[in-house]
Each structure stands twice: as structure tokens, then as C-alpha cells.
VEXDRENMAR-162542 format. One record per residue: residue in three letters; x, y, z of N, C-alpha, C in turn; residue number from 1. Coordinates in Angstrom, 1 decimal. Last residue first. Example, Ala and Ser with C-alpha at 12.3 -4.5 7.8 and 13.67 -1.06 7.14 Angstrom:
+-------+--------+--------+--------+--------+--------+--------+--------+--------+--------+--------+
| lomar |   n_c1 |   n_c2 |   n_c3 |  ca_c1 |  ca_c2 |  ca_c3 |   c_c1 |   c_c2 |   c_c3 | kolkol |
+-------+--------+--------+--------+--------+--------+--------+--------+--------+--------+--------+
|   SER |   12.8 |   -2.2 |    7.1 |   13.7 |   -1.1 |    7.1 |   12.9 |    0.0 |    7.9 |      2 |
|   ALA |   13.2 |   -5.7 |    7.8 |   12.3 |   -4.5 |    7.8 |   13.2 |   -3.3 |    7.8 |      1 |
+-------+--------+--------+--------+--------+--------+--------+--------+--------+--------+--------+
This chain:
+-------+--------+--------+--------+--------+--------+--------+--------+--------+--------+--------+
| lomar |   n_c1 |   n_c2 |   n_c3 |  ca_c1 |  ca_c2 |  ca_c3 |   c_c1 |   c_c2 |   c_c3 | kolkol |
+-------+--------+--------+--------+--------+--------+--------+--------+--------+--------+--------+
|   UNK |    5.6 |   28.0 |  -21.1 |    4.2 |   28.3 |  -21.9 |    4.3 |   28.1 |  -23.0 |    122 |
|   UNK |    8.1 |   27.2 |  -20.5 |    6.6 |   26.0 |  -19.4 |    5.4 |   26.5 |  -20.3 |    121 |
|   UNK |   10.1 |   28.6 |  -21.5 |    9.7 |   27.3 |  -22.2 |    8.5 |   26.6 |  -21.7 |    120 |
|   UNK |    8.8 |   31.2 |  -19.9 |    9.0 |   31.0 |  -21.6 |    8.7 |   29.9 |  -22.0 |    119 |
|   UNK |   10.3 |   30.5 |  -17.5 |    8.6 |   30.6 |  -18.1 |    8.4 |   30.4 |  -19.4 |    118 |
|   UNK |   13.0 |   29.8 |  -18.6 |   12.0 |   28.7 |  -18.0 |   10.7 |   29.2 |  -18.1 |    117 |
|   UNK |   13.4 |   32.6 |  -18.8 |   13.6 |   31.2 |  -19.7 |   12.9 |   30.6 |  -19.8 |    116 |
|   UNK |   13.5 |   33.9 |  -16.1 |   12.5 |   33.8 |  -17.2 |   12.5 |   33.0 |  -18.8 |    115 |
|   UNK |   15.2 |   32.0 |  -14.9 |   14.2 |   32.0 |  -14.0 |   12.8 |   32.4 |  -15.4 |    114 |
|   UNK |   17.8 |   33.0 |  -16.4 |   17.3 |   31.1 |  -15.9 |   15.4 |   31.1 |  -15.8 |    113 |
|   UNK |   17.5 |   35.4 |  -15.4 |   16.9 |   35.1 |  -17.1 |   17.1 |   33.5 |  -17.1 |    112 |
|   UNK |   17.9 |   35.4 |  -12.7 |   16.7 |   35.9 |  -13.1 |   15.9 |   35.6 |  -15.0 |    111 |
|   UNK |   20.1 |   34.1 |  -12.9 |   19.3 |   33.5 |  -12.7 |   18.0 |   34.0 |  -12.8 |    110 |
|   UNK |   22.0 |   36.1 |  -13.4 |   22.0 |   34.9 |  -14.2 |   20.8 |   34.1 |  -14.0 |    109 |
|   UNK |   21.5 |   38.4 |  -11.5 |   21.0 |   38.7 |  -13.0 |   20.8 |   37.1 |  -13.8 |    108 |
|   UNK |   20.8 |   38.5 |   -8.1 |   21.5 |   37.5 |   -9.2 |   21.0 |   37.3 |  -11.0 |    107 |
|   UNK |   19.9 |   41.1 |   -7.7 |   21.3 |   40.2 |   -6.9 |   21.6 |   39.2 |   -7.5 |    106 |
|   UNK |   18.2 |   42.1 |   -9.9 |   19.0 |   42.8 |   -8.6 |   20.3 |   42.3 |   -8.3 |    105 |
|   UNK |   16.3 |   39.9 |   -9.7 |   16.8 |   40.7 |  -11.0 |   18.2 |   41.5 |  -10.6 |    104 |
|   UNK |   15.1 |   38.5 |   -7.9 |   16.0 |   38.3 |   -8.3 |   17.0 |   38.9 |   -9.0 |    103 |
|   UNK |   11.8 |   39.5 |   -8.9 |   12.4 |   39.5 |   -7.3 |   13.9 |   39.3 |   -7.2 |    102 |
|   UNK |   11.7 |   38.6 |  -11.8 |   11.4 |   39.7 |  -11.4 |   12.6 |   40.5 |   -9.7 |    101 |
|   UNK |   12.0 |   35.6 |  -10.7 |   13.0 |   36.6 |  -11.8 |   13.1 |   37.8 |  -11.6 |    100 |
|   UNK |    9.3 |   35.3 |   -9.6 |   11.2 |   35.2 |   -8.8 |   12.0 |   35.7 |   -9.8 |     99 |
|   UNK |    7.5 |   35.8 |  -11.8 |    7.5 |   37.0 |  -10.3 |    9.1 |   36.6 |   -9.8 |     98 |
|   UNK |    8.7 |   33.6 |  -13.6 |    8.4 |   35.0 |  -13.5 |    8.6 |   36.5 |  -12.6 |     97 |
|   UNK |    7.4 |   31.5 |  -12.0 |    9.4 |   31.4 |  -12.3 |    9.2 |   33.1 |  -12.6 |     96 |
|   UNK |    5.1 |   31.7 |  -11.2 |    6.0 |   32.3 |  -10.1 |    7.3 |   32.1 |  -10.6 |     95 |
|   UNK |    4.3 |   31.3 |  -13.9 |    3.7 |   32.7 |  -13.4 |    4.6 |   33.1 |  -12.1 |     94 |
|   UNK |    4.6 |   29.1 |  -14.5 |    5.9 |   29.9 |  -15.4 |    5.7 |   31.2 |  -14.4 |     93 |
|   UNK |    3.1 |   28.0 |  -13.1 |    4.4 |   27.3 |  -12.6 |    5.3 |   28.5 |  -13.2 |     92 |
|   UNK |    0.4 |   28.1 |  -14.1 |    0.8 |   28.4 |  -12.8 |    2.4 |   28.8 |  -12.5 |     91 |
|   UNK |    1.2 |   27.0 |  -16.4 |    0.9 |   28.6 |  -16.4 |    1.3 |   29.1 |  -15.7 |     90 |
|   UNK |    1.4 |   24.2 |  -15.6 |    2.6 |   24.8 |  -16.2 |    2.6 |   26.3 |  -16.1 |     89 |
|   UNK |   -1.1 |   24.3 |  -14.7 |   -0.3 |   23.8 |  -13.8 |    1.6 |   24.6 |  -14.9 |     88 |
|   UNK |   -2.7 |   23.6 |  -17.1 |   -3.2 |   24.9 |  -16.1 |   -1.7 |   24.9 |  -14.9 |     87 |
|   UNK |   -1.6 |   22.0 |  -18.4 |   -1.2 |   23.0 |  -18.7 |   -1.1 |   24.3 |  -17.7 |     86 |
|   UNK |    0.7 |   19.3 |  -16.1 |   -0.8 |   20.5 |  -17.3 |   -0.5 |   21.3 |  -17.4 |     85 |
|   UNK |    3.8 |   18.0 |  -16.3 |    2.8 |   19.3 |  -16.1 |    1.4 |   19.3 |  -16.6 |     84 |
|   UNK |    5.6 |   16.1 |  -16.6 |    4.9 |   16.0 |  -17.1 |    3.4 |   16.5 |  -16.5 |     83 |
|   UNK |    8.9 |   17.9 |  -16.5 |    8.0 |   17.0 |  -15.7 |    6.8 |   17.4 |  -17.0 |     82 |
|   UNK |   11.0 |   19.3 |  -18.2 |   10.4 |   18.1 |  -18.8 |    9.5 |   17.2 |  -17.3 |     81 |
|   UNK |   11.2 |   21.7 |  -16.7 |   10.6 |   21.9 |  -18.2 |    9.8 |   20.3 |  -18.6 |     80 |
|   UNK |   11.4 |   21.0 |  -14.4 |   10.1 |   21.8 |  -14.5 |   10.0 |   21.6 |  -16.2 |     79 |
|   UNK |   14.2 |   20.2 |  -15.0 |   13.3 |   19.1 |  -14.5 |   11.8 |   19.4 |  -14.2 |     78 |
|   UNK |   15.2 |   22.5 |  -15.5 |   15.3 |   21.9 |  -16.4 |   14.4 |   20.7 |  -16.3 |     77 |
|   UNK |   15.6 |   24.0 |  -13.1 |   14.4 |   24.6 |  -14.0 |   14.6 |   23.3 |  -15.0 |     76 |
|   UNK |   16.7 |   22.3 |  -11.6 |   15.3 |   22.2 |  -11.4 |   14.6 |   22.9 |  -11.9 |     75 |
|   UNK |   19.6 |   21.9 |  -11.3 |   18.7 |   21.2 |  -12.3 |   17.2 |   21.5 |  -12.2 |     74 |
|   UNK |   20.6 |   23.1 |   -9.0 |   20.8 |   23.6 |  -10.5 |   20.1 |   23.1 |  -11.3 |     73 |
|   UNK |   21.0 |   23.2 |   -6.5 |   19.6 |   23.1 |   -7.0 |   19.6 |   23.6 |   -8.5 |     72 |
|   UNK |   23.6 |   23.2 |   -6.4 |   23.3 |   22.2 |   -5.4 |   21.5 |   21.8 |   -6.2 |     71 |
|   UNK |   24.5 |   25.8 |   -6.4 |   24.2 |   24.8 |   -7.5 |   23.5 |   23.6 |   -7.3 |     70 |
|   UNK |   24.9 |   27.5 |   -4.8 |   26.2 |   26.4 |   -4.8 |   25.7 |   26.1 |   -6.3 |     69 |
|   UNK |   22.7 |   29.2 |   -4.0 |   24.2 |   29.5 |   -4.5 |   25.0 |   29.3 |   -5.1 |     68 |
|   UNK |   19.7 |   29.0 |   -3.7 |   20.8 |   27.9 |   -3.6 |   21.7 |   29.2 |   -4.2 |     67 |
|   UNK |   17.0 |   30.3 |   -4.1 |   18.2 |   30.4 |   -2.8 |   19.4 |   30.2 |   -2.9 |     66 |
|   UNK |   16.4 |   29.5 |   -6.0 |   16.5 |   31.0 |   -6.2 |   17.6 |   31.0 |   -4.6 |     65 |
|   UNK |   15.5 |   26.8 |   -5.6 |   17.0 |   27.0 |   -7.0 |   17.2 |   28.3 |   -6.6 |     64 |
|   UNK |   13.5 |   27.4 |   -3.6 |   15.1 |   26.4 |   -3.2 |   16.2 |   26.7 |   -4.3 |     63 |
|   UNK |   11.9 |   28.4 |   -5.3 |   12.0 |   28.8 |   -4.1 |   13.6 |   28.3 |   -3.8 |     62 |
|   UNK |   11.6 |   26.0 |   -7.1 |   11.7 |   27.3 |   -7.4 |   12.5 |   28.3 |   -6.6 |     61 |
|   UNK |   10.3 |   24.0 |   -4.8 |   11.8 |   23.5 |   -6.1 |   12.6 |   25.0 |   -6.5 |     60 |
|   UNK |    8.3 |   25.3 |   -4.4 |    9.5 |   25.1 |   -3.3 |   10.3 |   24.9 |   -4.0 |     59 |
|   UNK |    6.7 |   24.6 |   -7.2 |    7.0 |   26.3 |   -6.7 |    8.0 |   26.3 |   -6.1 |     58 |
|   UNK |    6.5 |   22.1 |   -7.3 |    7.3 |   22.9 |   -8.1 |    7.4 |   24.2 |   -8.2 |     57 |
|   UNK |    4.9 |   21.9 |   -5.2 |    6.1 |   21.1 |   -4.8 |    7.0 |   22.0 |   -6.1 |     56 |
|   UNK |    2.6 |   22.9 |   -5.7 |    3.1 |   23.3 |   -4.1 |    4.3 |   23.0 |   -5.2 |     55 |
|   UNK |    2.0 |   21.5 |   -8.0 |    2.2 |   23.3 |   -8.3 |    3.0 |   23.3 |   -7.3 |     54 |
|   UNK |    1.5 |   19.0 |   -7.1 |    2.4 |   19.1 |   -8.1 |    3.0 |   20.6 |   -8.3 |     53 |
|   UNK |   -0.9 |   18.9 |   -5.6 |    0.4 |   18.9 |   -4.8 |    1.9 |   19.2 |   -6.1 |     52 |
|   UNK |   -3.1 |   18.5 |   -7.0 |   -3.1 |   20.1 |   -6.4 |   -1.6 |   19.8 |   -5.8 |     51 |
|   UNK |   -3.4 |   15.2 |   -5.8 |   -4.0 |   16.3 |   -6.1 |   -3.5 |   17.7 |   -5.9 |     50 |
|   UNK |   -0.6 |   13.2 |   -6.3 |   -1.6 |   13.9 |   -5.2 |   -2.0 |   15.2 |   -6.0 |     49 |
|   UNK |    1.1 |   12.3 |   -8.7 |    0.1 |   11.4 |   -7.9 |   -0.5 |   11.8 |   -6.9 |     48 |
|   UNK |    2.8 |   14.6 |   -8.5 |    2.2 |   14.0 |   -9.7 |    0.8 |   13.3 |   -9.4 |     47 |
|   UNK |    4.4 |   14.1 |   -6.8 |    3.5 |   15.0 |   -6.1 |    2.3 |   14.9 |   -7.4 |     46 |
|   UNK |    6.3 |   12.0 |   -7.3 |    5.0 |   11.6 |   -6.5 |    3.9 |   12.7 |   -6.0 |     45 |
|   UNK |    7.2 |   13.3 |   -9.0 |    7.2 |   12.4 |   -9.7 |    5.9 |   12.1 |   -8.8 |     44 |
|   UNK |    8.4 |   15.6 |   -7.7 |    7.7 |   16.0 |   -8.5 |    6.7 |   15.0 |   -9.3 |     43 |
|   UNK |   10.5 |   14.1 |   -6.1 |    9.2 |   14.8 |   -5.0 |    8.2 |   15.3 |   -6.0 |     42 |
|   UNK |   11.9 |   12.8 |   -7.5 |   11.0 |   12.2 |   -6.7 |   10.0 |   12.9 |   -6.2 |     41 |
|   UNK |   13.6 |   15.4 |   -8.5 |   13.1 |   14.5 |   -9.2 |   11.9 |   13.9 |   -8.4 |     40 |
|   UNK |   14.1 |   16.4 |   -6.0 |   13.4 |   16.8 |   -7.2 |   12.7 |   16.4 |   -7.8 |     39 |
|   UNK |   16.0 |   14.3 |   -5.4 |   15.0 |   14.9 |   -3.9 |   13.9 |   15.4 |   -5.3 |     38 |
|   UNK |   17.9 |   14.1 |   -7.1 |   17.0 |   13.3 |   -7.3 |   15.7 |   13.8 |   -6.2 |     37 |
|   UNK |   19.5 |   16.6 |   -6.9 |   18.8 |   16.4 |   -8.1 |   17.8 |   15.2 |   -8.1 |     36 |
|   UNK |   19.8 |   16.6 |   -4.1 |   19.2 |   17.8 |   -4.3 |   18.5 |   17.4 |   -5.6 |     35 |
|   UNK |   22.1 |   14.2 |   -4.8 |   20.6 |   14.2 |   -3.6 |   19.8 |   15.4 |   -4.5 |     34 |
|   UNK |   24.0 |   16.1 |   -6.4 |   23.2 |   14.7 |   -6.6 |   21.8 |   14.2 |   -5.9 |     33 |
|   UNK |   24.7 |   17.4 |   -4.5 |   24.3 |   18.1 |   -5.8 |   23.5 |   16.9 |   -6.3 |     32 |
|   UNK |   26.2 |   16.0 |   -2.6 |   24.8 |   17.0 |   -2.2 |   23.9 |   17.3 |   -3.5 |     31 |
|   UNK |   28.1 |   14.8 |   -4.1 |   27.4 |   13.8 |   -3.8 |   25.9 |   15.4 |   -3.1 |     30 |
|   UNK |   29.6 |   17.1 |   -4.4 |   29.1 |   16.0 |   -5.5 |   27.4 |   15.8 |   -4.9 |     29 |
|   UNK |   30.3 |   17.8 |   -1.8 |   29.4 |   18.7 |   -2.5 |   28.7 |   18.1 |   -3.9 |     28 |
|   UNK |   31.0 |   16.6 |    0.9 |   30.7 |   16.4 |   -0.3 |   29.6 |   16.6 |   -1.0 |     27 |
|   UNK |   30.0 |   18.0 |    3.6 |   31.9 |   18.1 |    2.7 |   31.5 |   17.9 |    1.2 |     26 |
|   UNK |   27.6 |   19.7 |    5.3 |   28.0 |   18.6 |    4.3 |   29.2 |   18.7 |    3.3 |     25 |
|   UNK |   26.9 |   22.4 |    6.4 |   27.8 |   20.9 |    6.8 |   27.6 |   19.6 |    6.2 |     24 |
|   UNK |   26.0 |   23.8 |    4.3 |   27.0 |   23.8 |    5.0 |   28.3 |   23.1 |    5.9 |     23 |
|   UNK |   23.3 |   22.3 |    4.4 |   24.1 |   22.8 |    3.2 |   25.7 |   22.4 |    3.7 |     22 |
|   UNK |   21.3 |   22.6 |    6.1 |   22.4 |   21.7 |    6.6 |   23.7 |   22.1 |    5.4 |     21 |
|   UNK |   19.2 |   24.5 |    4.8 |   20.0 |   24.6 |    6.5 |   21.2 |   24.2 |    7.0 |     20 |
|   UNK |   18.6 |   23.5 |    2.8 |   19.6 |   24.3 |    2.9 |   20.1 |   24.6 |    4.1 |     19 |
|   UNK |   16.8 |   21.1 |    3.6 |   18.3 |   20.3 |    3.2 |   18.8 |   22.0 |    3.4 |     18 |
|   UNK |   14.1 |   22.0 |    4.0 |   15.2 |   21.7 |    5.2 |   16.7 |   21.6 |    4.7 |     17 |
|   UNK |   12.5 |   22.3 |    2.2 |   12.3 |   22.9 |    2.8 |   13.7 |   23.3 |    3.7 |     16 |
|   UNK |   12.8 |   19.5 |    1.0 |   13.0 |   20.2 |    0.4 |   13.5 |   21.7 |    1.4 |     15 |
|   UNK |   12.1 |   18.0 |    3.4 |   13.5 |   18.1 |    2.8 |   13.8 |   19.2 |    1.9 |     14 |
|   UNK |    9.2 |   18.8 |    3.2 |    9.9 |   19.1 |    4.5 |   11.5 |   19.3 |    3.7 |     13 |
|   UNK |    8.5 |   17.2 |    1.0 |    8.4 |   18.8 |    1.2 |    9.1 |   19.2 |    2.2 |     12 |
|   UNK |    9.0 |   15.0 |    1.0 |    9.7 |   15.4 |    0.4 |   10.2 |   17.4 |    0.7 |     11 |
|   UNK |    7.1 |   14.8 |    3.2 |    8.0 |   14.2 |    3.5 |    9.5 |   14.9 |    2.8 |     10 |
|   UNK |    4.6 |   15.3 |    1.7 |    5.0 |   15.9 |    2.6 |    6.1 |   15.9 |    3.2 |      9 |
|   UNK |    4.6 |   13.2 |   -0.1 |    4.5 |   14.6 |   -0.7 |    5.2 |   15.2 |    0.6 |      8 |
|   UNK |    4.3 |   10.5 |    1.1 |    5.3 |   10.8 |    0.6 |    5.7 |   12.6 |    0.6 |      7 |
|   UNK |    1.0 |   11.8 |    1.8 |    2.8 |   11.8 |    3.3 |    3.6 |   11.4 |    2.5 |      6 |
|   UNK |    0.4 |   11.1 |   -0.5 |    0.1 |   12.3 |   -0.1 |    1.2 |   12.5 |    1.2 |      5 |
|   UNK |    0.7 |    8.2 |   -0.7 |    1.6 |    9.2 |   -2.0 |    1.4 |   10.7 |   -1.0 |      4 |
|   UNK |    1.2 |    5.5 |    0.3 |    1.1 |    6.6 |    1.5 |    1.3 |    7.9 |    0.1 |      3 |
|   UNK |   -0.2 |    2.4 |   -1.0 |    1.3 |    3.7 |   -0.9 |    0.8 |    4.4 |    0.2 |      2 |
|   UNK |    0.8 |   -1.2 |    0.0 |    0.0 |    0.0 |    0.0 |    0.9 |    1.2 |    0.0 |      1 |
+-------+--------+--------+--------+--------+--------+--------+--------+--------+--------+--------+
């Protein structure tokens, strides 16, 4: 039997959590690697809960605009090819957008990451 909706939450928390620890973790490979599958998985099973797919690829969003390192480097790329609706892709370009906007400032590279990605989700 699954649990998909406490998977969702599960992931969400990590998502939420892993930057905290960032810092104390040596190997930076191996973080970059977690961070890309945590992604992966948490979009794969948010897929399978209602309404949980936008949550989870917004924090994804949230977490690349924070990250620094890279550590969340794959996650406009893994927005482009999850298998979105549409109503859900709009959603999704609408806050890569507003963070671009909010980003424009302190991190120019990412702000045009950020509006890229809307571009390609519409």
C-alpha cells in the first residue's frame, strides 16, 4: 500500500530543510546529486496527489532561487520536462516570473534562468 500524499510531505519538508544543513555537508558532488534526485522524486510523486504538483514545483523554485552552490541547479530543467498540465505549467511559469522579477537585482543569471524557464513551461 502507498502513502503518496505523506510521501508529498516528506519530500516537502526536505526540500524545505536540506539548505540549512548545506553547510555541513563536505561532499558537494554527492549534495548536488541528492538535491537532483529529492526533485526529481518529489515532482514524480507530487504528480500522484492532487493540487500537490504546483506546491512542490513552486519550493523547487524557491530552493534554486536560494541555492548558490548549485546544489539546485537542475530544477528549471526538470520543470521543463515534468509532465505538467497545462493549467499547472501557467501556474508554474507565473511564479518562475514573479522570482525573476524579485532576483533581477542580486542574481542577473538567474533571473533570465528564471525567465527562460517561463518562456519554455508556456
Amino acid at each position: 500500500m502507498s502513502y503518496p500524499a505523506e510521501g508529498v510531505s516528506v519530500l516537502r519538508y526536505f526540500v524545505k530543510t536540506i539548505p540549512q544543513v548545506f553547510d555541513r555537508i563536505a561532499d558537494e558532488e554527492q549534495l548536488g546529486l541528492f538535491c537532483r534526485e529529492l526533485a526529481e522524486v518529489a515532482l514524480v510523486l507530487a504528480s500522484r496527489v492532487a493540487g500537490a504538483v504546483r506546491e512542490v514545483a513552486e519550493e523547487l523554485l524557491v530552493a534554486y532561487v536560494a541555492d548558490d552552490y548549485g546544489r539546485f541547479a537542475d530544477v528549471p530543467e526538470l520543470l521543463v520536462e515534468a509532465e505538467l498540465s497545462g493549467d499547472v505549467r501557467r501556474e508554474v511559469a507565473a511564479t518562475a516570473e514573479a522570482l525573476a522579477v524579485r532576483v533581477t537585482r542580486t542574481n542577473r543569471h538567474k533571473s533570465q534562468e528564471l525567465g527562460s524557464l517561463a518562456a519554455r513551461l508556456r
